[in-house]
MIKOL-723032 format. One line per field, with one value per residue (C-alpha): residue number from 1; residue in three letters; x, y, z. Coordinates in steps of 0.1 Angstrom, whole numbers, plus 5000, padded with zeros to 4 digits. Layout:
nr = (NUM;...)
rest = (ALA;...)
c1 = (X;...)
c2 = (Y;...)
c3 = (Z;...)
***
This chain:
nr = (1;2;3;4;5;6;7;8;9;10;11;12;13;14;15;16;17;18;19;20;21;22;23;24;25;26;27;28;29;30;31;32;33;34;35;36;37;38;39;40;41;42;43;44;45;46;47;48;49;50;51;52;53;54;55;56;57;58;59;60;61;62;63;64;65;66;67;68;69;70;71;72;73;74;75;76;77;78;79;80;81;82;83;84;85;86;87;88;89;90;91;92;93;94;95;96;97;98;99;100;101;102;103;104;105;106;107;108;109;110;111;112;113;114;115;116;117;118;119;120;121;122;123;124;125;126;127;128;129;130;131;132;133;134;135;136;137;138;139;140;141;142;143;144;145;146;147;148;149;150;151;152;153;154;155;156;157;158;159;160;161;162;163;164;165;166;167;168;169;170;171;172;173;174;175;176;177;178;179)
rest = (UNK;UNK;UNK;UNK;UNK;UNK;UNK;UNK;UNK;UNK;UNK;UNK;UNK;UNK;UNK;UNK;UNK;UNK;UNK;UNK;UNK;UNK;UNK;UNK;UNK;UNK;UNK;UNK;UNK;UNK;UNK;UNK;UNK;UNK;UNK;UNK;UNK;UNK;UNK;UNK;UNK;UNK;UNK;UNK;UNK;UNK;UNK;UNK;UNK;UNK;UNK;UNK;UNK;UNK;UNK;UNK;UNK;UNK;UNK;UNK;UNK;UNK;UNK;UNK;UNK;UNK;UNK;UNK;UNK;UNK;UNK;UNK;UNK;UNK;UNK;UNK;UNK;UNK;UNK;UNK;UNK;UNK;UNK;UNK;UNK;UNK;UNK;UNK;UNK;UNK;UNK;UNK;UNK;UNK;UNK;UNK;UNK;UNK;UNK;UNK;UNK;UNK;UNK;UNK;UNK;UNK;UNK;UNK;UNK;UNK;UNK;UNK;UNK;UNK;UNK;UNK;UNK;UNK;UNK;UNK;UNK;UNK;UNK;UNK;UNK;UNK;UNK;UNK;UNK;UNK;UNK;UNK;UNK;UNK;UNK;UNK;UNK;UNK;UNK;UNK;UNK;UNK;UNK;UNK;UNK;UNK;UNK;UNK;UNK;UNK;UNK;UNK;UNK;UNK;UNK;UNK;UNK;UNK;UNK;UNK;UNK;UNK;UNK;UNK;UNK;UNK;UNK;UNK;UNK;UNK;UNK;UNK;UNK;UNK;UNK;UNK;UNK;UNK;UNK)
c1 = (5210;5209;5215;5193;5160;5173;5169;5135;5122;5135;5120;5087;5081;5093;5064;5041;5042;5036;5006;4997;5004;4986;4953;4956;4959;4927;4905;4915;4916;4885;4851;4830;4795;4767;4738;4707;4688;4645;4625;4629;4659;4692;4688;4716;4710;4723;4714;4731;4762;4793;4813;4809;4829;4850;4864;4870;4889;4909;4924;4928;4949;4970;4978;4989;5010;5029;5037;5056;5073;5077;5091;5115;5127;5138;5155;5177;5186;5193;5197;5195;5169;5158;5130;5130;5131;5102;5083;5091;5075;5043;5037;5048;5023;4994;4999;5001;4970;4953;4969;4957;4925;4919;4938;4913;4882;4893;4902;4870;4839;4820;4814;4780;4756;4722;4739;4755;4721;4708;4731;4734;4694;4666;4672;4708;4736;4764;4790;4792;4816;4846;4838;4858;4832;4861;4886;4900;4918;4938;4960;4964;5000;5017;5007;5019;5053;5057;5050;5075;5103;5101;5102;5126;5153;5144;5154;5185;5190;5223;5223;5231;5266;5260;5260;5275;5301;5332;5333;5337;5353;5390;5396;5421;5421;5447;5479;5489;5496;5530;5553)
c2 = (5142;5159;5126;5110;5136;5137;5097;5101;5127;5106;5072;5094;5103;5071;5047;5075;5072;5034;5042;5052;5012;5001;5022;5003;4969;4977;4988;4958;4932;4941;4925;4946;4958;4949;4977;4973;5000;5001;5030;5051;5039;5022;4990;4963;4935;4910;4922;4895;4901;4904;4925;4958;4940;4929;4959;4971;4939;4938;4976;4965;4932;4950;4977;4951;4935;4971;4977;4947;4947;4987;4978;4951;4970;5001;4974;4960;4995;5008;4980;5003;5022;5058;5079;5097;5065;5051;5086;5082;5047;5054;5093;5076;5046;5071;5094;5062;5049;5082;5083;5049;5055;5081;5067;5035;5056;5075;5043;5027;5024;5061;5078;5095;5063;5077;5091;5052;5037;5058;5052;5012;5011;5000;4964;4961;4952;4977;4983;5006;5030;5023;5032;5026;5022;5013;5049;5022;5010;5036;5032;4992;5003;5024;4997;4970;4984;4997;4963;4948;4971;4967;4926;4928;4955;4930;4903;4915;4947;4958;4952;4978;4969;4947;4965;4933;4921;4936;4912;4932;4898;4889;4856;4842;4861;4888;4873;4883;4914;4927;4932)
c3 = (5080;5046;5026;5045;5040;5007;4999;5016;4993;4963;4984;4992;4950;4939;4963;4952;4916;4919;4929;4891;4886;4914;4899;4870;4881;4902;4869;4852;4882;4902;4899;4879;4896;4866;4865;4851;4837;4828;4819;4850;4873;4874;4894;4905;4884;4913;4946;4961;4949;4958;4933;4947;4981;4958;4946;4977;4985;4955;4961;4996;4989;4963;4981;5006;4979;4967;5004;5010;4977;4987;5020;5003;4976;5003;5024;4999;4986;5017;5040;5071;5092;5103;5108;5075;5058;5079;5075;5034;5035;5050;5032;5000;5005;5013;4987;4968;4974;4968;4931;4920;4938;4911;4883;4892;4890;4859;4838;4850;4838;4838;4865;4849;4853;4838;4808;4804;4807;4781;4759;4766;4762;4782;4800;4787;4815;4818;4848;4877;4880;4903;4938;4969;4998;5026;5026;5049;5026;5013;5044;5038;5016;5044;5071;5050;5041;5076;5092;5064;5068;5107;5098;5080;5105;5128;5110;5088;5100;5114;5153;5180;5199;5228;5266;5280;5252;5273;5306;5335;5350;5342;5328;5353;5387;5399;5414;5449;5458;5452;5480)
***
């Protein structure tokens, strides 16, 4: 039980400080939100848009993405099961998901959007900051590597001894009884 809570803790950091990659791939992959500023107010310069969806979507689908690669990468290391393992997965995924949220945001574009307008200048387009409407989302890289991991135990994973494999009937039957 000790090697195993040990190999979750190591399986628990390591998921987690992929997060740090998955935060960047979502400053530089997702749509970014244009802003318009006049003399008074900051104004969407599209209305209709659909960036600010968009970034949502895009942290959702890679978080998707470093869950099953997660989940894959733990199966062929370890090719077996167990609750610390399947604990490690889904803590690992969250915490995860909360790092790149915030690596995300802080390699975005500003988070102080009126000081940004005044300094772009009056009518000039400029982006919005990073901004994860669905907290959803931050749960999409636990479900994913959990759904994977259980796909693939299912699959590949070794299999319980079968109940019924000894045969409780002989093959030919008993001769007669002994005199």
């Amino acid at each position: 039980m000790k090697t195993e809570l040990r190999e979750a803790a190591v399986i628990t950091v390591a998921v987690a400080l992929a997060g740090a990659l998955l935060g960047v791939l979502w400053a530089w992959l997702t749509p970014h939100v244009p802003l318009i500023a006049d003399a008074t107010t900051v104004y969407l310069k599209d209305t209709e848009g659909e960036q600010a969806i968009g970034v949502d979507g895009t942290f959702t689908l890679l978080a998707l993405g470093f869950g099953a690669l997660s989940a894959l990468v733990v199966f062929l290391v370890r090719r077996r099961g167990g609750v610390p393992l399947v604990i490690a997965l889904a803590l690992g995924g969250l915490l995860g998901s909360l790092l790149a949220w915030r690596v995300g945001i802080w390699l975005g574009p500003t988070q102080n959007v009126v000081a940004h307008a005044k300094a772009v200048g009056k009518g000039v387009t400029f982006s919005a900051p990073l901004k994860l409407g669905a907290h959803g989302a931050l749960l999409a890289w636990s479900l994913s590597a959990l759904v994977v991991h259980l796909g693939l135990m299912a699959l590949f994973g070794p299999r319980d001894p079968d109940p019924y494999e000894q045969n409780p009937y002989p093959a030919t039957p008993p001769g007669p009884p002994a005199a």
